[in-house]
C-alpha positions in Angstrom: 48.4 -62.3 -58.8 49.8 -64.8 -56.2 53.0 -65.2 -55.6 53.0 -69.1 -56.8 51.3 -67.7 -59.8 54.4 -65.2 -60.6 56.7 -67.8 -59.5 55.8 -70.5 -62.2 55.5 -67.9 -64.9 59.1 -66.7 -64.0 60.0 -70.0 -64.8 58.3 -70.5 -67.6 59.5 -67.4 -69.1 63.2 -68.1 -68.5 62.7 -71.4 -70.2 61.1 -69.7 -72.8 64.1 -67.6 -73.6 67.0 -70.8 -72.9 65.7 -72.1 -75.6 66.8 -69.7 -77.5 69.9 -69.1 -75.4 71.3 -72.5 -76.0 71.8 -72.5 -79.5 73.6 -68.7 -79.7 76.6 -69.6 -81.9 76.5 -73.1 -81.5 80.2 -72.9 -82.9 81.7 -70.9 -80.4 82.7 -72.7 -77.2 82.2 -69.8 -75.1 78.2 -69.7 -75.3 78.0 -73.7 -74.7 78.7 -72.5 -71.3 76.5 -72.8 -67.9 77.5 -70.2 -66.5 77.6 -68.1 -69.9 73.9 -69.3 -70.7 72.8 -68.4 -67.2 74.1 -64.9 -67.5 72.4 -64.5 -70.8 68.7 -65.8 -69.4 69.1 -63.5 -66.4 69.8 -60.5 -68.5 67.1 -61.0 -71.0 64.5 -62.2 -68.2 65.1 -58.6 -66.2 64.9 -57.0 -69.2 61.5 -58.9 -70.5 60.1 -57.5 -66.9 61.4 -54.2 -67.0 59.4 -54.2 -70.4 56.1 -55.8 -70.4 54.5 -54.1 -73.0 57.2 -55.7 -75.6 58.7 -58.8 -73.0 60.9 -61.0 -74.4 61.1 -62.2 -78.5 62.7 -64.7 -80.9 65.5 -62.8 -81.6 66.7 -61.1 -78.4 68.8 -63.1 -77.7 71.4 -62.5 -81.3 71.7 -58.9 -80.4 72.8 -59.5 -76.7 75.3 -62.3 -78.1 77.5 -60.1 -80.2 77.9 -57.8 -77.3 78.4 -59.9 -74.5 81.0 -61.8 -76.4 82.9 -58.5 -77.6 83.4 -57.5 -73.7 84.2 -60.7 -73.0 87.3 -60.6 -75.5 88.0 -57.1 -73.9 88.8 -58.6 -70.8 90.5 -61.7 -71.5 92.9 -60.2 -73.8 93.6 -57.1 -72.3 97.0 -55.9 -72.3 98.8 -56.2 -68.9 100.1 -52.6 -68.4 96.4 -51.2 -68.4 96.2 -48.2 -66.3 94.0 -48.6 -63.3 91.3 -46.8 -64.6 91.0 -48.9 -67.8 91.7 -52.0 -64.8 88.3 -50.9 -63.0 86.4 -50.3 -66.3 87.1 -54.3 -67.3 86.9 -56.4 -64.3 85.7 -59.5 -64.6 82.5 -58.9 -62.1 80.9 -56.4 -64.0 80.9 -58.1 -67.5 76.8 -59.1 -66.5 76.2 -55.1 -65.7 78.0 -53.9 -68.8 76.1 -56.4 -71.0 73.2 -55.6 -69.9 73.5 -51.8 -70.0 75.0 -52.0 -73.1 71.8 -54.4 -74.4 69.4 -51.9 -72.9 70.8 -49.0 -75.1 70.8 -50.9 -77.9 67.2 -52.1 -77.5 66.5 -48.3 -77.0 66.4 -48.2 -81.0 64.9 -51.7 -81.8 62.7 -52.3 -79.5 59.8 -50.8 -81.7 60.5 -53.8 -84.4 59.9 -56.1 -81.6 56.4 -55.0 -81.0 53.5 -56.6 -82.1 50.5 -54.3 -82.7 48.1 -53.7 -79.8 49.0 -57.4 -78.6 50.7 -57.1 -74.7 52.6 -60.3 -73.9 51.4 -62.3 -71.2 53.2 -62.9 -67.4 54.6 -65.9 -69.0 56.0 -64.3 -72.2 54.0 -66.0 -74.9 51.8 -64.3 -77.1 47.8 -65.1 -76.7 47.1 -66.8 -79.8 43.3 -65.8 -80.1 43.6 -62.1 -80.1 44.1 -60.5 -83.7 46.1 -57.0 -83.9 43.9 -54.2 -85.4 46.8 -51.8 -85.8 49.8 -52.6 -88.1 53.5 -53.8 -86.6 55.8 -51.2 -86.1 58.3 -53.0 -88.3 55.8 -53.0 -91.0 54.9 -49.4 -91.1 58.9 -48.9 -90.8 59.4 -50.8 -93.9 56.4 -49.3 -96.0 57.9 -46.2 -95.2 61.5 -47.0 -96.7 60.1 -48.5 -99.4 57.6 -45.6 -100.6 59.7 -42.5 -99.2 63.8 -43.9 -99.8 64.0 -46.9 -102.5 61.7 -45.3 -104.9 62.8 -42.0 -105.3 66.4 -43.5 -105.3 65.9 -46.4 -107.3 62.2 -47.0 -108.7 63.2 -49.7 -111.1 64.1 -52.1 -107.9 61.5 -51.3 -106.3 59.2 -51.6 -108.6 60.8 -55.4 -110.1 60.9 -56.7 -106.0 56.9 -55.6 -106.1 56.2 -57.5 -109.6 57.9 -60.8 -107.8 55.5 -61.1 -105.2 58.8 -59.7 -103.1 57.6 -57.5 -100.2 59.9 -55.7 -97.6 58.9 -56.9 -94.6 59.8 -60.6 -96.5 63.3 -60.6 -95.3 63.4 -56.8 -93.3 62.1 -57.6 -90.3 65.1 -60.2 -89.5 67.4 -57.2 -91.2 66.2 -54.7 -88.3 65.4 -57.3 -85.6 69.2 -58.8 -85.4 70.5 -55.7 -86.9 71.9 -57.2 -89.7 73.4 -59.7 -87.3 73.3 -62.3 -90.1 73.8 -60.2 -93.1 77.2 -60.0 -92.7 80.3 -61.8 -91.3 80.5 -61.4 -87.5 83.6 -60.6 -87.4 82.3 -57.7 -89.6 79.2 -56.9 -87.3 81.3 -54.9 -84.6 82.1 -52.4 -87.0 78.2 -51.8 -88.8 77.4 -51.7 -85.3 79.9 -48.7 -84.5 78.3 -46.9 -87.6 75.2 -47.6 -86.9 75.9 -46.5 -83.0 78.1 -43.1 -84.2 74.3 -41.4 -85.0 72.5 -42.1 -81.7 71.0 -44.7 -79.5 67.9 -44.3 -81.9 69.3 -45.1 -84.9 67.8 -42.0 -86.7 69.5 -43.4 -90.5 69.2 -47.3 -90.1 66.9 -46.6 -93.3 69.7 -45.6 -95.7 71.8 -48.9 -94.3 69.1 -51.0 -95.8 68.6 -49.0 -99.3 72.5 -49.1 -99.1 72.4 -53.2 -98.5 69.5 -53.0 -101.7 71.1 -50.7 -104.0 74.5 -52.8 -103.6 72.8 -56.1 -104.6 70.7 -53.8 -107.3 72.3 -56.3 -110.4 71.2 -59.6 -108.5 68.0 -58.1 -107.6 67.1 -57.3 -110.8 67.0 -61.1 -112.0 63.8 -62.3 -113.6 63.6 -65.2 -111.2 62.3 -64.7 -108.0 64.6 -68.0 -106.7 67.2 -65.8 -107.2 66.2 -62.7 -105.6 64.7 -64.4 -102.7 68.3 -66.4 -102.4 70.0 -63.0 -102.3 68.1 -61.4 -99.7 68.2 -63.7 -97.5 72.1 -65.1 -97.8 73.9 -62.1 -99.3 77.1 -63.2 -100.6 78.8 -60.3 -102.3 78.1 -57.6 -99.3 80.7 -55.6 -97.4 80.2 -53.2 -94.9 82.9 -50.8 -96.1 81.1 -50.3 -99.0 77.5 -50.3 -97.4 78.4 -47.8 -95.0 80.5 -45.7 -97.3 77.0 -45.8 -100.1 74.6 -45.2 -96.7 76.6 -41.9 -96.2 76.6 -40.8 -99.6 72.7 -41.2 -99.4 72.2 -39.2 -96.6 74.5 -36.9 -98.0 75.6 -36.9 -101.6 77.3 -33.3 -101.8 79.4 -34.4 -98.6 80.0 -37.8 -99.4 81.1 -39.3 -102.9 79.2 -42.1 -104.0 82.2 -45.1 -102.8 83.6 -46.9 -106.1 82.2 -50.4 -107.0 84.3 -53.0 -105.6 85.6 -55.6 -108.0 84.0 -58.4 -106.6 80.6 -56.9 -106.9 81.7 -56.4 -110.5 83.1 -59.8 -110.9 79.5 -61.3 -110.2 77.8 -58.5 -112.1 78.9 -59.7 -115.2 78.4 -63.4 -114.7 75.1 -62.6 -114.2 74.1 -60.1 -117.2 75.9 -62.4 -119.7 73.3 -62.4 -122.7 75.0 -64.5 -125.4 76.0 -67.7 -123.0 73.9 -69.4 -120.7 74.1 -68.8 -117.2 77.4 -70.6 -115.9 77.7 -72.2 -112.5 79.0 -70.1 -110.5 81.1 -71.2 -107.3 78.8 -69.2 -104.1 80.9 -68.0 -101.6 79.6 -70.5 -98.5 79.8 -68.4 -95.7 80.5 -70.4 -92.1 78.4 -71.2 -89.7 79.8 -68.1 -87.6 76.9 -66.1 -89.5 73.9 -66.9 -88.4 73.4 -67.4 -84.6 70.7 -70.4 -84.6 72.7 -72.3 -87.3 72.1 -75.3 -85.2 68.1 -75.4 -84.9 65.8 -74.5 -88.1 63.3 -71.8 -87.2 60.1 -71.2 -89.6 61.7 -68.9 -91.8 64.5 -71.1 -92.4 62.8 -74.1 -93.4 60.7 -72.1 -95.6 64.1 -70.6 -97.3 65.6 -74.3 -97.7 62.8 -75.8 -99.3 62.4 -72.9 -102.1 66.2 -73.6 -102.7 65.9 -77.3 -103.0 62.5 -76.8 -105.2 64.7 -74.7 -107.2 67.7 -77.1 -107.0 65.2 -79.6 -108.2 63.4 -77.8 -111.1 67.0 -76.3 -112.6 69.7 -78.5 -111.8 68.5 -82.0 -113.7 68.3 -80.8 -117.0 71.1 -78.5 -116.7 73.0 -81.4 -115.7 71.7 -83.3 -118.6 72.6 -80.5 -121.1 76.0 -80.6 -119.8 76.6 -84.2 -119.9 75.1 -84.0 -124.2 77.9 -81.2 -124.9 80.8 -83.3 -123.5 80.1 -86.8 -124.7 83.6 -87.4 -124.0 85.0 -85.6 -121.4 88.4 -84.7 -120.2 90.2 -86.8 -117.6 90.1 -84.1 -115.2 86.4 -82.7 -115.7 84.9 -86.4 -115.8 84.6 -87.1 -112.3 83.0 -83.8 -111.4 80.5 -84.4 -114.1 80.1 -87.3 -112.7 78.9 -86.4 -109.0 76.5 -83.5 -110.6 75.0 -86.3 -112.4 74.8 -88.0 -108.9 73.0 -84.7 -107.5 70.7 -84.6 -110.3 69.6 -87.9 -110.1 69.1 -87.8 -105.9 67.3 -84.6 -106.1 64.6 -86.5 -108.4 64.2 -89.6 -106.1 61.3 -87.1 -103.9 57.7 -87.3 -105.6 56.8 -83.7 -105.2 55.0 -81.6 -107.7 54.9 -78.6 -106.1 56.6 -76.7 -102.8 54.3 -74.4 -101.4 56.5 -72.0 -100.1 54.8 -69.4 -97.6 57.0 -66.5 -98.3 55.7 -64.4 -95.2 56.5 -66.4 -92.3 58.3 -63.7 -90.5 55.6 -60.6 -91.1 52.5 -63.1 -89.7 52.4 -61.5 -86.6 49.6 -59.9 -85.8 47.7 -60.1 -89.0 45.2 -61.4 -91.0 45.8 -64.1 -93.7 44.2 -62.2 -96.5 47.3 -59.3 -95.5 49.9 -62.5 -95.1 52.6 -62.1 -98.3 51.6 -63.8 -101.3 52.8 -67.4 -101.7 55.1 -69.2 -104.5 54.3 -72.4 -106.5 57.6 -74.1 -107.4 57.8 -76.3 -109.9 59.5 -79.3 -109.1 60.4 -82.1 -111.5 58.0 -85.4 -110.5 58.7 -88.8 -111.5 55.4 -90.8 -112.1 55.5 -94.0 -110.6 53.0 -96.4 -109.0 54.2 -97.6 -105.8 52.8 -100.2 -103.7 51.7 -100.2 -100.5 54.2 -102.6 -98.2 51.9 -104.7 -96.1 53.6 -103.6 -92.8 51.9 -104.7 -89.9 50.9 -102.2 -87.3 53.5 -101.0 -84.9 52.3 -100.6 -81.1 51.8 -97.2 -80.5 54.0 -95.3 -78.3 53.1 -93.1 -75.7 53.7 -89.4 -77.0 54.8 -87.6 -73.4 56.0 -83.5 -73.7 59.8 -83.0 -73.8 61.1 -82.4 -70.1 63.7 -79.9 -69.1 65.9 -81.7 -66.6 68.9 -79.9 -64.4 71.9 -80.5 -65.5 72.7 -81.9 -62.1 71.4 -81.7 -58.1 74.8 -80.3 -56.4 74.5 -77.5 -59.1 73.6 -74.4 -57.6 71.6 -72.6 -60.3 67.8 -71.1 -60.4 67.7 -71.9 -64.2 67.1 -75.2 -65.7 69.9 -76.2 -67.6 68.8 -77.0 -71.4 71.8 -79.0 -73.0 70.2 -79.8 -76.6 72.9 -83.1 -76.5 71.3 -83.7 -72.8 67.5 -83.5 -73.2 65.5 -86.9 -72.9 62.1 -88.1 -73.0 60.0 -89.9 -71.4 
């Protein structure tokens, strides 16, 4: 391969990955940094290299994140009498060497949910699109294997129900084990899963009883006849802490050593709004977590659009004539509750102004790799309320057609010394 050759695909590859890079906690002031975004693409470019067989995926880049940012607080708010030791251990020019051995270790124990069959990455870091994998993902096998040899013996009801509603583990495990539960739970919570998870090895021999743990906590939830609901569980957990996951991991592993950890009281709390038989389901008021959770907040991936529209097909089918049934039983309303029954109403009626009949939600986005359609999950036909209505066709007149050019990656600026092109998503123009 020529040197040219190897040069461009360098490039290409580190472009590949600041695409990703830019949008890490789009919140958090540090990571909107140059400098901070360089040091991130040269750590997960050296590391893509050093491993060609996996190179670098969508994903990376959330588990380098959490640790670059922790050793960054180490530093800036160390105390001032540090011994000189603990001096030498934090200085400032070997936060890129620490984050990156640290990332390495890490990816020790993932880096086989990263892996994609018999597929090898090209130089440039993409996947080639017309090769099909004849041996199963890692990840996949993984998963099969937690289902059939830990969640049914402990639990055979779940996993039976999650199998009825088209609901298959690697549906929402893959993103569990390929962040590490990096958007599970608050991130101010993840240092400490991580320390658990870290205390057994750099191969993470018992990440399997964290995720029957996670399962077995949301067990009342995820035992709801809707899939909606499930689906909206597992994939934004609300009522999860990792106190109690950790403490109910440990007692799985070992239950004569370990008491099974007491139900907390908010887990309770939502238990029994949800298993109420005599009254219709209330609305209940869902924790909204901030956007410190998830680390690509800022940019929808597949996945995530696939998640939003099942919850606005469900918003759609349920929240109209619910809204309806509670504007019948309070024909007069209280001073006090008629204004918010007013903007439900509101809701209702905007979520009815789309003419869809159906959503076709693909509920497999994240477990396509590698496989077959026919082994793709199964999908999910929403209903959605439609409003029948003929509409006429506007006479608009033909608008000149525009030029469609690909979207450039410009440098930030020429006097900046950098060898990475600078993607600023409030920067980026066209053509």
């Amino acid at each position: 391969q020529s040197v040219w050759k190897q040069h461009f695909c360098d490039n290409e590859l580190k472009t590949l990955i600041l695409q990703d890079v830019v949008r890490t906690f789009p919140e958090e002031l540090y990571f909107r940094e140059k400098d901070v975004q360089d040091l991130m693409v040269r750590i997960l470019f050296f590391w893509a290299r050093s491993h060609a067989n996996v190179g670098y995926r969508q994903g990376m880049h959330e588990i380098l994140a959490p640790v670059l940012f922790e050793l960054y607080l180490d530093r800036k708010f160390a105390p001032d009498g540090l011994g000189d030791k603990l001096k030498y251990i934090l200085k400032e020019d070997c936060l890129e060497h620490d984050s990156y051995m640290i990332f390495s270790a890490i990816m020790k124990g993932i880096e086989r949910f990263y892996t994609t069959g018999d597929i090898v990455p090209t130089s440039c870091g993409r996947l080639p699109t017309a090769k099909m994998s004849h041996n199963p993902n890692e990840v996949i096998r993984y998963l099969d294997k937690v289902r059939e040899e830990f969640l049914v013996p402990l639990d055979l009801e779940l996993a039976v129900h999650l199998v009825d509603c088209n609901i298959s583990m690697e549906l929402f495990g893959i993103r569990w084990l390929r962040l590490l539960f990096g958007r599970e739970f608050p991130r101010s919570e993840i240092p400490n899963l991580w320390g658990f998870l870290f205390a057994d090895g750099p191969m993470f021999p018992n990440l399997h009883y964290v995720i029957v743990a996670m399962l077995i906590s949301m067990r009342n939830t995820l035992l709801d006849p809707d899939p909606g609901v499930i689906l909206s569980a597992l994939m934004r957990p609300v009522c999860l802490c990792v106190g109690y996951v950790c403490a109910l991991a440990l007692h799985l592993r070992a239950p004569l050593e370990f008491p099974r950890p007491p139900l907390r009281q908010e887990v309770l709390n939502h238990t029994n709004a949800e298993t109420a038989e005599t009254e219709p389901r209330p609305w209940r008021e869902v924790e909204v977590r901030a956007g410190s959770e998830s680390g690509s907040e800022g940019v929808a991936e597949g996945a995530d659009v696939a998640r939003e529209l099942a919850a606005l097909a469900l918003l759609r089918a349920q929240l109209p004539p619910a809204a309806a049934a509670l504007a019948q039983a309070l024909p007069r309303p209280p001073p006090h509750v008629q204004q918010p029954l007013q903007q439900i109403l509101q809701l209702a009626a905007l979520l009815q102004c789309r003419n869809h009949a159906l959503i076709d939600v693909e509920t497999a986005l994240e477990a396509a790799e590698g496989q077959t359609t026919e082994k793709v999950g199964r999908r999910q036909l929403v209903p959605v309320a439609m409003i029948h209505k003929q509409q006429q066709k506007p006479n608009i007149k033909p608008l000149n057609k525009v030029k469609e050019v690909p979207l450039k990656v410009f440098h930030q600026g020429e006097s900046v010394a950098s060898d990475l092109p600078f993607m600023d998503p409030l920067r980026l123009r066209t053509e």
